[in-house]
N, C-alpha and C positions, 0 to 999 in steps of 0.2 A: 394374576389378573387374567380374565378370559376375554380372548380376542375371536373375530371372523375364525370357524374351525378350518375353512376353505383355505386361508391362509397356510395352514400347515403342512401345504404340499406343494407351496411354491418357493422355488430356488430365485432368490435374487440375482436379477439379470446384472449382469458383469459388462460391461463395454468393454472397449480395447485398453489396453494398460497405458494410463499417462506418461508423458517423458518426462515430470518430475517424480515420479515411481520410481524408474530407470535411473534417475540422476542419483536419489539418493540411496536406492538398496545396492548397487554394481560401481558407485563413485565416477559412472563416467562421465564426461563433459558434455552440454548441451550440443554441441557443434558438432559432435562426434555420433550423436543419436539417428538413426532414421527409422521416421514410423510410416510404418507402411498396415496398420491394423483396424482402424477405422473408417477405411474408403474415402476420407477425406479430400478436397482439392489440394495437390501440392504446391498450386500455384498461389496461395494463401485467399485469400478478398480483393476482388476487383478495385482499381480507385475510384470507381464513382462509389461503388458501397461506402469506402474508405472515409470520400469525402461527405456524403451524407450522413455516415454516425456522427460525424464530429460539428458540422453543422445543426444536428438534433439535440447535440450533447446537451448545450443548455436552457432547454423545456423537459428537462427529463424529472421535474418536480412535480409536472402535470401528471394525470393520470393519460392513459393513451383514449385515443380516441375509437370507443367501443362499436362503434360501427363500420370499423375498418374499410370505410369507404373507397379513399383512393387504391388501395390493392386488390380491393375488389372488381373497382372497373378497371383497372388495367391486366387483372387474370380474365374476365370477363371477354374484354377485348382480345387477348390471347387464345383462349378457348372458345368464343362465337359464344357464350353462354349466357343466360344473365344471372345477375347478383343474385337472385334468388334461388341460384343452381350451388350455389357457394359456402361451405362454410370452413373460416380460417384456424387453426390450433397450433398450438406450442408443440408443433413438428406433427408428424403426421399421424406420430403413435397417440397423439392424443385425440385425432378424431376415431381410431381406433376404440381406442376407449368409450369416444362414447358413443360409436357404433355398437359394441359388445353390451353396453350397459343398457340401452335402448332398448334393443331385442332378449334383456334377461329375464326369466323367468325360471320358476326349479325344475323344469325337465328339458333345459337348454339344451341342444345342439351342435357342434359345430363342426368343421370339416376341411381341413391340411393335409400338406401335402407332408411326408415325413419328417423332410428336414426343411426346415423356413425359419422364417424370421420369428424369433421366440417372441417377442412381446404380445401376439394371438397367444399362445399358448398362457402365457402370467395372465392377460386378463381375461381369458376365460375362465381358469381355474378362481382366479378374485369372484368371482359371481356362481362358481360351482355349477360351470355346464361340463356335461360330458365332450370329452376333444376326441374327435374320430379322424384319424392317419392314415394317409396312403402305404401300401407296402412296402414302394420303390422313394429312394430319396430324393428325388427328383421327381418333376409334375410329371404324371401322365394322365391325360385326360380321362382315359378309359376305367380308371382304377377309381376316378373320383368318382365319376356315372356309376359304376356299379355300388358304389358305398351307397350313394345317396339316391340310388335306386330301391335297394332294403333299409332307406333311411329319409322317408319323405318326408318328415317332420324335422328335417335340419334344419337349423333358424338360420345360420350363417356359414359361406364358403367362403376360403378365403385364399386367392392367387397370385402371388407376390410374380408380377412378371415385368423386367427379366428375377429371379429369386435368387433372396442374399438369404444364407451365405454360399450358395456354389455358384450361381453364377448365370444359369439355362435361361431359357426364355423360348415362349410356344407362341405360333403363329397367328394372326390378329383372327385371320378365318375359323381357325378351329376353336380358338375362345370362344367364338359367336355360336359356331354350331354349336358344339357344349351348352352354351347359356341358353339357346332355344329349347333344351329339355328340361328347363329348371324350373320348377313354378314357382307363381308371381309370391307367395311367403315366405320365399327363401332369398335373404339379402346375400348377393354376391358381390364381394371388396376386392377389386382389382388395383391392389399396390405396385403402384407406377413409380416409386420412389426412383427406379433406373431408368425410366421409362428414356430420357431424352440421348440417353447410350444406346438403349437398343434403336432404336426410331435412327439414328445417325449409322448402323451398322448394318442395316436390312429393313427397309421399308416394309418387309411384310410384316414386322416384329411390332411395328407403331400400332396403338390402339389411342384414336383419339377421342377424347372426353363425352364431347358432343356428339357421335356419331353413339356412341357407349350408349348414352344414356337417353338418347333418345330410342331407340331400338329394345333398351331391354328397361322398362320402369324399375327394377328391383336391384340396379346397380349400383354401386359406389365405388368410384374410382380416387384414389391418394398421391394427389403429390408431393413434393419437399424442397423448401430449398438448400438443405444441408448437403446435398450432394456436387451435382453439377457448379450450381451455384454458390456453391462453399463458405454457405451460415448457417454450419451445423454450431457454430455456438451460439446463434438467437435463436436459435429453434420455432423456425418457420411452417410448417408444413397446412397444408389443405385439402378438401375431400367435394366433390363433384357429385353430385346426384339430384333425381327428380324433388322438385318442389316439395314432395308430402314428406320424404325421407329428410332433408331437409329442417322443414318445421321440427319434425322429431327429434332431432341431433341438439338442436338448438336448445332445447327444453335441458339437455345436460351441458351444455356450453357455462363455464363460471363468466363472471365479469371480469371483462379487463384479464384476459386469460394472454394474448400476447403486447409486449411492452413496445414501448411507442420504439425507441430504436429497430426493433425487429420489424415491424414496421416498414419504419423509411428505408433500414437495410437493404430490404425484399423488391421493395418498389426501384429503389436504384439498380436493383440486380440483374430485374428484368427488362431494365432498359439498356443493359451493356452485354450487348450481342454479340461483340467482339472476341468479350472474355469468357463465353459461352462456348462460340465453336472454336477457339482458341485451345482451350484446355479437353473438349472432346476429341479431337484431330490427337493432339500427344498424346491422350490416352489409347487411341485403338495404333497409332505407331510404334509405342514402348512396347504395347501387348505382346506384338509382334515376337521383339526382343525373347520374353519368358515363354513364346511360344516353340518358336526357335532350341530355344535352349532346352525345355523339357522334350523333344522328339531327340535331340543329340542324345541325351541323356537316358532316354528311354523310361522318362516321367510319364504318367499318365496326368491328363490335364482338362478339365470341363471347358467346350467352348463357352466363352463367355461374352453376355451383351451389356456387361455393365463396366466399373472404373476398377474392378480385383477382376483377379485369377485362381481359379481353386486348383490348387497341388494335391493329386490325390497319389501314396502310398503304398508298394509293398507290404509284404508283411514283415520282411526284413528290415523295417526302417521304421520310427516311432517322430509321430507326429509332433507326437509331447514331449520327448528329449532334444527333436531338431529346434521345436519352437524356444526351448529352454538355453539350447548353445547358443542360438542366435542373441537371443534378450542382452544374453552376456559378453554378445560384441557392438552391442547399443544399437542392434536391428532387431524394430517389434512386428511382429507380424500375430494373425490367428489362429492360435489351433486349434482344431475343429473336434478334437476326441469329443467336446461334452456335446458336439452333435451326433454321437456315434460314427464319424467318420475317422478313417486314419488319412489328413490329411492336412494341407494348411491354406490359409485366405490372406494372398498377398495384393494390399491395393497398388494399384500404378500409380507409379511416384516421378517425379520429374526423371530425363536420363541421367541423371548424378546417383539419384536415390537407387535407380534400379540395376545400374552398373555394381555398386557397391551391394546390394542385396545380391544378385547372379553371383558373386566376384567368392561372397563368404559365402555361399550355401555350394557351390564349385567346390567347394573347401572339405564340407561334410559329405558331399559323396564319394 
């Protein structure tokens, strides 16, 4: 059977290994597991989320309501913006999607940073654009300019800041001045999926929405609430841009694309502000902890402005066998070989979780 040939050169994207994986390849106990591989909140779903699934639960025969109105004015309200700066998706990679899908045509463009968050790279190759890489694995601004200086015809750049999976993030100023040299047919997607870790760790690091998109028309900026707000399984996410860009998105938007629970999830989420800066506060506290540790240790270590830490590697020491001893004491973490790094991506996990992660990784060196 002949499928998309474009397809043929795309590797399926792998999330972080489940703990019923773990449970049944290794026979260990649930209780006994710690994941630390997915970025996830340790501190599971707020109770107001809590309690508004369960008061949702039963309308859930209804279709949701396609106009996603109240989440909209209450990001709206959040962001100064209006509804019609907004469109909502089943996590953030899906307006990705239909950002990439938007802007396709057969002598697409596009342009990352080396190592970022793979799903740019899946759906560009789905549409068979050319993907153009920085050299260095980390953003650097300069390296983008000159690409897309012998490449004016890029349709889309794309700067995951702060950027999973190491960890970096570049200052709100020098984004701007960048984007002032960019012209207006080239969409640039400023993925803020960590945005509200960096903004809580260095105000210079905050880039916000309305300021974004009003200054530069060719932007799009992505939020989520799988992270901070920890309903990475309704799969929430959102994308921010002027009016025309917009219109356009929409025209690939399905119906009924997120479920009414995700929904209510979202909107309770962002009214519990407690359990917001609650769970950011322990996360730049623990950091500390693996910060700590990898200088005794004489680890090298990416500062980071998001909820992980990237461990980067000797050459004496295999990212891929450490990642593999670990699995096998029911601690999951990242490893980053298939980003060409020797190195690992540990999220911050409550201080139980991360004592016991330091305690056995102590162990392998």
């Amino acid at each position: 059977m002949k499928f998309n040939p474009n397809l043929a050169q795309i590797k399926v994207y792998e999330g972080g290994k489940p703990i019923e994986l773990v449970i049944r390849e290794y026979g260990i106990k649930p209780e006994d597991i710690v994941k630390l591989a997915s970025n996830e909140n340790p501190f599971g779903v707020s109770k107001k989320v809590e309690n508004a699934l369960q008061k949702a639960a039963k309308n859930v025969y209804m279709y949701p309501d396609d106009s996603m109105l109240a989440l909209k004015d209450a990001l709206s309200k959040k962001y100064q913006i209006k509804n019609e700066n907004l469109i909502i998706g089943a996590g953030s990679d899906q307006v990705i999607f239909f950002a990439v899908n938007a802007k396709s045509h057969p002598k697409m463009k596009i342009l990352t940073a080396k190592t970022t968050f793979a799903m740019y790279d899946i759906y560009a190759k789905q549409v068979g654009a050319t993907i153009l890489k920085t050299p260095s694995h980390q953003h650097i601004l300069s390296e983008f300019l000159e690409i897309y200086e012998a490449n004016k015809d890029i349709d889309i750049i794309f700067l995951c800041l702060p950027n999973n999976p190491l960890g970096e993030c570049l200052k709100r100023e020098d984004v701007y001045q960048f984007l002032e040299k960019i012209g207006s047919n080239t969409l640039v997607v400023i993925d803020g999926a960590y945005q509200d870790f960096a903004s809580a760790k260095d105000d210079a690091m905050h880039i916000e929405p309305s300021d974004l998109i009003n200054r530069f028309q060719n932007a799009l900026y992505l939020g989520t609430f799988s992270k901070s707000y920890a309903l990475g399984g309704l799969r929430v996410g959102y994308g921010i841009a002027q009016k025309e860009i917009m219109d356009t998105l929409y025209k690939m938007r399905p119906p009924f694309n997120v479920t009414s629970l995700s929904l209510e999830g979202a909107l309770a989420a962002l009214e519990d502000k407690d359990f917001l800066s609650k769970s950011i506060e322990n996360n730049f506290k623990e950091m500390k902890k693996y910060e700590s540790f990898a200088r005794e240790n004489k680890i090298d270590f990416i500062n980071s402005f998001t909820n992980f830490i990237t461990l980067l590697f000797s050459d004496d020491m295999s990212s891929k066998e450490c990642a593999q001893i670990l699995l096998k004491k029911g601690i999951i973490i990242r490893d980053l070989t298939s980003y060409g790094v020797n190195g690992i991506r540990v999220t911050i996990g409550t201080p139980a979780q991360n004592d016991r992660f330091l305690e056995e990784f102590k162990k392998l060196l």
